[in-house]
C-alpha positions in Angstrom: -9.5 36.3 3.1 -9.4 39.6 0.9 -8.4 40.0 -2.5 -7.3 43.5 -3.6 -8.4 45.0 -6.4 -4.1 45.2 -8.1 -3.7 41.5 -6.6 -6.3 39.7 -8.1 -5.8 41.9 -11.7 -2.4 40.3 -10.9 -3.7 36.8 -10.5 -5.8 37.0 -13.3 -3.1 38.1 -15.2 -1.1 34.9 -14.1 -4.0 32.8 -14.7 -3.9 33.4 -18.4 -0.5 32.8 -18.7 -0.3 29.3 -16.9 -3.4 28.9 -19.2 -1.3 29.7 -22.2 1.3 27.5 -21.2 3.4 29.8 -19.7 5.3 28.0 -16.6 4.7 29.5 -13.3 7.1 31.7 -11.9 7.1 32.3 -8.1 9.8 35.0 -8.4 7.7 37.3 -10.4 4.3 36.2 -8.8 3.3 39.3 -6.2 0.0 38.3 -5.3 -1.3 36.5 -1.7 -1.9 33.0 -0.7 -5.0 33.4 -2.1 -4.5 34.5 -5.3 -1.2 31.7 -5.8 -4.1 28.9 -4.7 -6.4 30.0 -7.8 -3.4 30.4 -9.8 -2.6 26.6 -8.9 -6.0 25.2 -9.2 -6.2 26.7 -12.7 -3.4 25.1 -14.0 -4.2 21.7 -11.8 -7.8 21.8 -13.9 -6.0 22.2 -16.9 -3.5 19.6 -16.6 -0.4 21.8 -15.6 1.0 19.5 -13.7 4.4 21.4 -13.1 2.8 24.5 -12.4 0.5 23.0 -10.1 3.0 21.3 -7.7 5.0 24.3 -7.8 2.3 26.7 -7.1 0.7 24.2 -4.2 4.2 23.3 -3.4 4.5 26.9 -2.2 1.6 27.1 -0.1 2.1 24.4 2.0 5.0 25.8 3.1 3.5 28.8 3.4 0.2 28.8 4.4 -1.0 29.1 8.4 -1.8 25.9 10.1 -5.3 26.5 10.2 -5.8 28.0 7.1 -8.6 26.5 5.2 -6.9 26.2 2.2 -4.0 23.9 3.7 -5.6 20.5 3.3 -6.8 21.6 -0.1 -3.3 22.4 -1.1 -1.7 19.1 0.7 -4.6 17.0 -1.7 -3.5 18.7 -4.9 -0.1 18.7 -4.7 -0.6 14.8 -4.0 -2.8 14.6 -7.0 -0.3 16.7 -9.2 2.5 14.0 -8.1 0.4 11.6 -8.9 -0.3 12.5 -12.3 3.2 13.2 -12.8 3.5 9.5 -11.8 5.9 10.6 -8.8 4.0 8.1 -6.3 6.6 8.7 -3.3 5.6 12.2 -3.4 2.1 11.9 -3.9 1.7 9.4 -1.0 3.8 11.8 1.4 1.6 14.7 0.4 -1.4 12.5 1.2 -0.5 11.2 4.3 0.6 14.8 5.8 -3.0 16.2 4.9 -4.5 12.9 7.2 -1.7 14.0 9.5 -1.8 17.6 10.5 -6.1 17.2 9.6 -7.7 13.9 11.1 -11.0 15.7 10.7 -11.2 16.9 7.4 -13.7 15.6 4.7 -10.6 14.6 2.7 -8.1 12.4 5.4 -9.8 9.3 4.0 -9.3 9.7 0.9 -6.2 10.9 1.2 -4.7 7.7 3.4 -6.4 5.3 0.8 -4.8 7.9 -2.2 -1.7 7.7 0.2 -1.9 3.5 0.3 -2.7 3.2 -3.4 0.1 5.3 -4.4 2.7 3.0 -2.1 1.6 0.2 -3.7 2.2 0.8 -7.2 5.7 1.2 -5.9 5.6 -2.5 -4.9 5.3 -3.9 -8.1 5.9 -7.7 -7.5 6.2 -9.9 -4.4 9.5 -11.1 -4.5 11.0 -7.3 -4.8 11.9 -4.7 -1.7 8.6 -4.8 0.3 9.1 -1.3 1.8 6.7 0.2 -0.1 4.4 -2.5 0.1 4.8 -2.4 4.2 4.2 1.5 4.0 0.7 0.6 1.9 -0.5 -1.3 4.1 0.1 0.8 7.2 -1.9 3.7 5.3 -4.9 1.2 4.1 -5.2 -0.1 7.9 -4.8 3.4 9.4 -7.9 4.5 7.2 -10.2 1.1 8.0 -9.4 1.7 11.5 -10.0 5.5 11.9 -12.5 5.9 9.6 -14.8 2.7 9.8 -17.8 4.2 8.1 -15.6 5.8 4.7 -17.2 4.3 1.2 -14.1 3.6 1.0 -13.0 0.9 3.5 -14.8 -1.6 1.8 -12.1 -1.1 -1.0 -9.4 -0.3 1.6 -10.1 -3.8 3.3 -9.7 -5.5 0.0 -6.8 -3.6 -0.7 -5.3 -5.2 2.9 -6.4 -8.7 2.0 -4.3 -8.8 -1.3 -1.6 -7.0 0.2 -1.6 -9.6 3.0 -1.3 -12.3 0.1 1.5 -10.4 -1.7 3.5 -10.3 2.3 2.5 -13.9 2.6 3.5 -15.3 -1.0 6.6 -13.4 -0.5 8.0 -15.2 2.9 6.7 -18.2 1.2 9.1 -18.3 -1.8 12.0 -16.7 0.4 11.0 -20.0 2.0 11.2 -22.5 -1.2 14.8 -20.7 -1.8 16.1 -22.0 1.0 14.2 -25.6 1.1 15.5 -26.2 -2.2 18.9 -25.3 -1.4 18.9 -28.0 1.7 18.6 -25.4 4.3 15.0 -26.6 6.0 15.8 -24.6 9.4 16.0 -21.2 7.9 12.8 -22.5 5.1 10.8 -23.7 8.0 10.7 -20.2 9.9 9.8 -18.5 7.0 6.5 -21.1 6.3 5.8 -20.5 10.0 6.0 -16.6 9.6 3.1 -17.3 6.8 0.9 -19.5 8.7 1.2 -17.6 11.6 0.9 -14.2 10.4 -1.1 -14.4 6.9 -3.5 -17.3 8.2 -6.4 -16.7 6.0 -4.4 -16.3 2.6 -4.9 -19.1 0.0 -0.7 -19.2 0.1 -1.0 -20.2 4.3 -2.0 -23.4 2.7 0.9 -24.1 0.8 3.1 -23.0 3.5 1.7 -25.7 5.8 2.3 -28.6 3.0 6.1 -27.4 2.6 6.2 -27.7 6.6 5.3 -31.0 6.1 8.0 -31.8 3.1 10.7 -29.9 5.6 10.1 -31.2 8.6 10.0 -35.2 7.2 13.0 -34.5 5.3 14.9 -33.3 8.7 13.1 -36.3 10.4 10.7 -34.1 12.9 8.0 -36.3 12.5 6.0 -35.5 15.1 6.3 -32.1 13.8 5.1 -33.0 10.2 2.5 -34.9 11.7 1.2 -31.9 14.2 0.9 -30.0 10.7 -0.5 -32.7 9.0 -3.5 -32.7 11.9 -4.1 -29.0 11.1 -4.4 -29.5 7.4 -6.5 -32.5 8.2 -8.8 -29.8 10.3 -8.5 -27.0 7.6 -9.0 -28.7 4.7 -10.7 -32.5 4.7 -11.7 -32.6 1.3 -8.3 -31.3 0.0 -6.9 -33.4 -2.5 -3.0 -32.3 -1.8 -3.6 -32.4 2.1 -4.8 -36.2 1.4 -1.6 -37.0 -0.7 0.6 -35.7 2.0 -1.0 -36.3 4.8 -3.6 -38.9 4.3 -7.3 -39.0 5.7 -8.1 -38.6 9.5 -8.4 -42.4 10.1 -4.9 -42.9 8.9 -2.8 -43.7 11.5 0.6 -44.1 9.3 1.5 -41.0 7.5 3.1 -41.5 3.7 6.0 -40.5 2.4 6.5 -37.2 1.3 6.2 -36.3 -2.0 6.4 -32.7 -3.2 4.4 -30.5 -5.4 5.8 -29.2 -8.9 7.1 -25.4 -8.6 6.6 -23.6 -6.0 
């Protein structure tokens, strides 16, 4: 793509002022894509934030679909947002560029940008888990599409704690209701954590609440099924011996439940 010689004197006009500090105006800018995408990446490298999602903004609504500088604009709009600490918007931004560009150098990046900038939306287990499910949809996408990434090393960790934060969540959802006498409803969500977050430290707990529920509703068989599976899972376990007692044990002892939850 061409410059003219009066559009770029134009662009470099409107470089210096969104160097100065001068906000950028779209309604008085008369250059081309091109020149609005230097514009933008000049005040993006010097930390115009506003003027960089509005001039980036722009040409993703603008720009042809197979214009080169479409995934570039999609990935620093994201960044801008995310500077700006508007995370919605930077992961949206990010996950459009992996979208509409599966191929490009940047869709990695941009789903793990797109994960990490869910999650910090999801800022404790026990709140809305929305953003958390939406992180982890982004983190899996990119460890799935793009096995070989430096990054999925870090994007499978991410998953992992994630997966904790899921499974720690159904897990006090779970005490709630145990504590409140309601063992049905507290038994499906202990179930939901062994059965779907299996490898997380909390599937543990889970199983030795199963046990306290299902003994205090009298489904013994059902505590001691659980109690085999601990038994398996953990033999040197000091709880899973308190509530369950060794292997060799034939009669199970009461329950007696752990401090907090």
């Amino acid at each position: 793509m061409r410059v003219t010689r009066g559009l770029l004197a134009a662009a470099l006009l409107s470089v210096v002022a969104v160097g100065c500090g001068t906000k950028l105006d779209l309604k008085k800018f008369n250059g081309d894509n091109e020149a609005l995408y230097r514009i933008s990446l000049r005040a993006f490298e010097r930390k115009h934030w506003d003027d960089a999602v509005v001039g980036f903004e722009k040409l993703t609504l603008d720009l042809p679909a197979h214009d080169t500088l479409l995934s570039l604009s999609y990935y620093y709009l994201a960044q801008a947002h995310e500077h700006k600490a508007e995370y919605l918007l930077a992961a949206q931004s990010y996950s459009r560029l992996a979208e509409s560009f599966p191929d490009d150098s940047l869709a990695d990046r941009s789903l793990y940008n797109s994960g990490r900038s869910y999650a910090r939306m999801w800022r404790r287990p026990d709140l809305d888990a929305q953003y958390g499910t939406n992180a982890l949809a982004s983190f899996e996408q990119m460890v799935t599409l793009y096995p070989g990434s430096p990054l999925a090393p870090d994007g499978q960790r991410q998953i992992t704690r994630l997966q904790d934060w899921f499974a720690i969540k159904d897990y006090k959802t779970g005490y709630h209701y145990q504590k409140r006498g309601a063992f049905d409803s507290a038994i499906i969500y202990y179930k939901d954590v062994v059965k779907n977050y299996p490898q997380t430290p909390t599937a543990r707990l889970a199983q030795l609440r199963l046990v306290d529920a299902y003994r205090r509703i009298k489904y013994r068989d059902d505590a001691n099924d659980v109690c085999t599976q601990l038994r398996a899972q953990y033999p040197q376990d000091k709880e899973v011996r308190e509530r369950c007692g060794a292997a060799t044990v034939g009669v199970l002892p009461s329950a007696q439940p752990p401090a907090g939850p």
